[in-house]
C-alpha angles and dihedrals in degrees: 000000000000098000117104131240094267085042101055110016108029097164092054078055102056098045089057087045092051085055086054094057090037087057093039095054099035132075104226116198092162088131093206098068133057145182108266112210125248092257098069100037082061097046086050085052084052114116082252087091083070100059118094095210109175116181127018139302113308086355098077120143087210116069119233106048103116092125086046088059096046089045087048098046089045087050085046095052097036102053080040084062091043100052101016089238125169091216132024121189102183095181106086107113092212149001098266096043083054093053083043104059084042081058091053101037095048103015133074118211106279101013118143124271121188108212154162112261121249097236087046093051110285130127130261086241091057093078112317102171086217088045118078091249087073096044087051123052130007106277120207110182141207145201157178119293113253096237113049090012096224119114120275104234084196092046088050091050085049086057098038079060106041088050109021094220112211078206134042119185123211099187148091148176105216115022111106103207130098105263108219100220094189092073087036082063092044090057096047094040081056089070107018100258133151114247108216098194092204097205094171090127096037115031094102085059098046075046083060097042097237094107119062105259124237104201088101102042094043138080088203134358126191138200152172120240096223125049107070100348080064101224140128119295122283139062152262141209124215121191151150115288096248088067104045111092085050082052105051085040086056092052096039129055086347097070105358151031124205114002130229100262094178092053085043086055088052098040082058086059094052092047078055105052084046098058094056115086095252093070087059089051087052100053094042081055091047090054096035081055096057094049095055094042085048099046083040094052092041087054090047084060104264118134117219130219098259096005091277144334138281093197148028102307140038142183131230117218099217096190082076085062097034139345085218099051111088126184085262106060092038085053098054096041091046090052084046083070104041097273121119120199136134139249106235130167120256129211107295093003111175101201116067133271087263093051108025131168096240137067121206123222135174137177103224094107097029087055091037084070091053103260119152142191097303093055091051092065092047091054088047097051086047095059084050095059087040098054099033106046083034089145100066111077084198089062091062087040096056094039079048093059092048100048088047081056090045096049092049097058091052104035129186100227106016104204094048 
């Protein structure tokens, strides 16, 4: 019981260790994922991880959980200060599970939700029909318009009318625009809707004050602690104070038993790490370095979904490189050469969502190892050798041997 992890299960060791080298030696633009800081690996390690703690702080039905309560209330009034929310619930394990329990505390089965549609840039628990979302609940969904591929607020209040939503959703996982939550209000004031602002993907930047911020235009507003805010896995949900006891039923014992107190400790130090001013900083050079890698690929001959990016992710649209080359196979060449993205559908994308004719990036954990502008052009540089001399296995080779030099002037952890 006493050994350590090396001590007792090697071969659990090295495999972690082999992610360590893979991340060391890779440039991830996944922009969903980030590099989570030391601190609050170690808080996640802490013997936290060992206390059953159901229900909320001084109201537990286990006894012993005094610390829990102290670690939870500190995770509630710090994210409060963070975002200026009214209500913090900090238990929900992950994002979907979030929108899940604001279904059930504001939502009847089948009930209507206006939202974004998955291929345009939504998210699977928007509506999926083979998630429970769209089991659930009557799903109506929007899009982008086919000409300047940004969402048409007017479009979205002709369909507020025509369907009377219960439930509109401001959100997305893949559009790469600033969303102005004050006319999303407007339109779901127009037919007395809720209006869920999902901030899963740029939370970290509203954090950092360099997105428009949607706590007070929403009734509720979720998000997950990792991506941009740069945190452990898992989620919150703010919202205003008349809907908080339906929303921590919902939660527990609705949704959940006992939360996760070591990943809500951790979930406090990254609240933490995002109060002080070099978060902000942060955040203004995620969003400084988008823009660069965009204007770069565009000048390299890419087109972007939309023409560019206004935060932290964009998506390439590969049919304006080759009508043969799917998400899939870019994906796989680029990680052939140290680089990780995703394949990912764009608007009106004829090839499946397993194949798909785009590819996402985004710049959280490249700028989270301190790379700046100058480097953006370079990576960039290095995703045009890869796809388009995507025939010579040298070429990868060579861009492989460039990213490793790259990665080791600006390393993860720097003393592994």
């Amino acid at each position: 019981m006493n050994s350590s992890l090396p001590e007792f299960d090697p071969q659990v060791f090295e495999i972690a260790n082999e992610d360590l080298a893979r991340q060391q030696s890779s440039l991830t633009l996944i922009p969903s994922e980030n590099y989570a800081s030391k601190a609050v690996m170690q808080a996640q390690a802490t013997v936290l991880a060992n206390k059953y703690a159901e229900g909320y702080p001084y109201q537990r039905y286990y006894n012993g959980c005094l610390p829990c309560d102290k670690i939870e209330t500190l995770a509630i009034e710090r994210a409060k200060d963070l975002f200026g929310a009214e209500h913090v619930n900090v238990q929900p394990h992950a994002g979907t599970q979030a929108n899940m329990a604001i279904y059930q505390a504001l939502l009847k089965p089948g009930d209507t939700i206006l939202s974004m549609k998955l291929d345009h840039g939504g998210h699977l628990s928007h509506g999926l029909p083979q998630n429970f979302s769209g089991s659930y609940y009557n799903i109506v969904h929007y899009g982008v318009s086919p000409d300047t591929e940004l969402v048409d607020l007017d479009y979205v209040a002709e369909l507020a009318k025509e369907h009377r939503p219960k439930m509109i959703i401001v959100g997305a996982s893949a559009y790469p625009r600033v969303l102005d939550f004050s006319e999303w209000r407007k339109i779901s004031d127009s037919v007395d809707a809720y209006l869920l602002a999902d901030i899963a993907h740029i939370s970290g930047l509203i954090a950092g004050k360099v997105h428009p911020d949607p706590i007070p235009y929403s009734h509720v507003v979720s998000t997950t602690t990792h991506k941009t805010l740069r945190g452990p896995r898992g989620a919150i949900i703010m919202c205003k104070s008349e809907y908080a006891k339906d929303i921590d039923r919902a939660i527990f014992p609705g949704l959940q038993g006992g939360p996760f107190m070591h990943a809500i400790a951790a979930r406090a130090v990254a609240f933490k790490e995002a109060l002080q001013s070099e978060f902000r900083e942060y955040q203004s050079q995620v969003v400084r370095n988008a823009k660069t890698l965009a204007d770069q690929l565009m000048g390299n001959g890419f087109r972007l979904v939309s023409g560019g990016t206004d935060n932290h992710l964009m998506l390439i649209d590969l049919t304006s490189i080759s009508d043969k080359l799917s998400g899939r196979q870019a994906a796989n060449y680029l990680e052939e050469a140290g680089i990780i993205v995703n394949k990912n559908t764009i608007p009106f994308d004829k090839r499946s969502a397993n194949s798909t004719s785009g590819i996402r990036l985004g710049t959280p954990m490249i700028t989270s190892r301190g790379m700046k502008e100058p480097e953006m052009v370079m990576i960039a540089d290095f995703i045009s050798e890869t796809i388009k001399q995507r025939q010579r296995v040298g070429s990868r080779k060579r861009v492989r041997e460039k990213v490793q030099e790259l990665c080791r002037a600006f390393p993860v952890y720097e003393d592994n």
